[in-house]
Every structure is written in structure tokens, then in C-alpha cells.
DRENKOL-184433 format. One record per residue (C-alpha): residue number from 1; x, y, z. Coordinates in steps of 0.1 Angstrom, whole numbers. Each point is the difference from the previous one (the first is absolute). Layout:
> NUM,X,Y,Z
...
***
This chain:
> 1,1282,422,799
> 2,-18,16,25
> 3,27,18,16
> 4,11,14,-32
> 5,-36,15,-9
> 6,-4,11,39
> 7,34,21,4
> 8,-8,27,-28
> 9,-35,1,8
> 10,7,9,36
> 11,23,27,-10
> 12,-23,14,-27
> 13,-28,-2,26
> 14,23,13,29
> 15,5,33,-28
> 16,-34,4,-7
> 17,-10,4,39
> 18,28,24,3
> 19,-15,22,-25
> 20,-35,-3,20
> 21,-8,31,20
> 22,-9,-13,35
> 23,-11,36,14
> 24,-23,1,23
> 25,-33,19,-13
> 26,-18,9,33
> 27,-36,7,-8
> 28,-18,26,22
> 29,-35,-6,7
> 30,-20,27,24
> 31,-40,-3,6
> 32,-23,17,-26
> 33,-20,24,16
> 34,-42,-2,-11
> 35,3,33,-10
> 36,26,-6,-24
> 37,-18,-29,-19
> 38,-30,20,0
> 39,12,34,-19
> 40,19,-23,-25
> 41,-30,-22,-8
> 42,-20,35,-4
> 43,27,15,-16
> 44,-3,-26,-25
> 45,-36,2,-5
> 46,-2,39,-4
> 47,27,-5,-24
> 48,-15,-28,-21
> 49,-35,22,0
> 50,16,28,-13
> 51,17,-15,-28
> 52,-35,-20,-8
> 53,-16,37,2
> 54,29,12,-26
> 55,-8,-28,-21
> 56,-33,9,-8
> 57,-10,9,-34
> 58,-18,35,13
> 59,32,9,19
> 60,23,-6,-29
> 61,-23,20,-25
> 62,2,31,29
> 63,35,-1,0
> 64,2,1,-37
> 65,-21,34,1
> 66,23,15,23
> 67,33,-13,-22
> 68,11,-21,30
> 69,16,-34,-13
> 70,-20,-24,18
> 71,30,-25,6
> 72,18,31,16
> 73,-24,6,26
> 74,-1,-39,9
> 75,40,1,2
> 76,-6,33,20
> 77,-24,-15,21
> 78,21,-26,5
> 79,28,18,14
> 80,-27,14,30
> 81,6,-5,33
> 82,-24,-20,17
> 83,-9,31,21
> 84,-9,16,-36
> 85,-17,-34,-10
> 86,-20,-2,31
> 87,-12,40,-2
> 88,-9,-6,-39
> 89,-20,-29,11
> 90,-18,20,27
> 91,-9,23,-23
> 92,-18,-29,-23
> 93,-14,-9,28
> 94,-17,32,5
> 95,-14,7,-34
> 96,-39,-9,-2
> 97,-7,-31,-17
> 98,-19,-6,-29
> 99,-10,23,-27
> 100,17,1,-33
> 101,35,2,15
> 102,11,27,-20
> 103,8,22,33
> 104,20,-30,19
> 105,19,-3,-32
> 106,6,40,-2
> 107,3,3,37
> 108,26,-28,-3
> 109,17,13,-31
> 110,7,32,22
> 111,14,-14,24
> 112,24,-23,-15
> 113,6,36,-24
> 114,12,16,33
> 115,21,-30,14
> 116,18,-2,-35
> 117,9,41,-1
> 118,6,-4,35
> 119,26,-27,-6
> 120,11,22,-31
> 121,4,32,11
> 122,21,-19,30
> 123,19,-12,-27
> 124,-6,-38,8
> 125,-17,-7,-39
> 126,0,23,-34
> 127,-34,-4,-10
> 128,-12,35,-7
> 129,24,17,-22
> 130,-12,37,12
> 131,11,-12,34
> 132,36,18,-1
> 133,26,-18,18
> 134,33,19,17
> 135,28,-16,13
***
């Protein structure tokens, strides 16, 4: 009885190994430099700042008085570099604190203006439509 069940198992299981792929993957691993993890970890925080900045009710409302769509500035702010991300958050960084916010929120508005008819006229977005593109 046995011998009848093992016979066409063995085959079927013989089969189904043949059809495995017994490649070898080789994995690479190399040392992470410090200054690697570092600029990713701050890369990550400037990023996460800026879209908390862009979330803010003040910001939204300024980009609405300047007919920007505020979910097209965070999908163009996305798209930054995190050379563009770290220079926007230096600039935060720079404005004075306190007060009614009105200027960080215009000062930012600006700049994120600039960065978005900068990526427009470079043809990168469409987000002004007197921004003529030519081809």
C-alpha cells in the first residue's frame, strides 16, 4: 500500500523541485557611512516639518489668495530635492519667531510661489497657465 501511494508522490514531488528556481541571489552588503544615516534621518525631518508647515490652516488660506491649489504645492513640495528641502527649511529657520505669523506664512508662500514657477517655467509641473510652454 505504501509503495503504491510513495511512487507518484515522489514523482510529483521530484516535478515540483524541478520547477523550483535554485539561483543563487548573492546579497551585497557594504558599510554605511555616519554621514549617510545622518542626512537621511534629517532629510526626513525637514521633509516631515515642511509638510506639517503646509498643513497649517494659515498656509492653506494664503495659498488660496494667491490661486495656488494647496494639494499642488504639497505634491510640488514633494517632488523637491532634499537640497531644495533642506534650503526651504533654512529659510524657516531664519524667519523671527513669534508675532502674528502673517509674514512667515507670506515669506513662505513666496517662496514655495518661486519653487513652483521655477519648476513650471522648467517645464517639470503646469501649474500656472500664463507660464507658456515650448517644445
Amino acid at each position: 500500500m505504501i509503495r503504491c501511494i510513495a511512487r507518484p508522490l515522489s514523482l510529483f514531488l521530484i516535478f515540483s523541485f524541478m520547477l523550483l528556481d535554485f539561483t543563487a541571489i548573492s546579497a551585497k552588503a557594504g558599510i554605511i557611512g555616519t554621514e549617510a544615516v545622518i542626512n537621511t534621518l534629517q532629510g526626513e525631518k525637514s521633509r516631515s516639518r515642511i509638510t506639517a508647515f503646509l498643513d497649517r490652516q494659515e498656509v492653506q488660506e494664503a495659498f488660496l489668495q494667491k490661486g495656488i491649489d494647496p494639494s499642488q504645492a504639497k505634491n510640488s513640495v514633494a517632488n523637491l530635492t532634499d537640497r531644495e528641502i533642506s534650503r526651504l527649511c533654512n529659510v524657516l529657520d531664519q524667519l523671527p519667531a513669534g508675532g502674528d505669523g502673517i509674514g512667515t506664512v507670506v515669506g513662505a508662500a513666496v517662496l514655495i510661489f518661486i519653487i513652483l514657477l521655477i519648476t513650471d517655467i522648467l517645464g517639470f509641473t503646469n501649474v500656472f497657465p500664463f507660464v507658456k510652454h515650448t517644445k
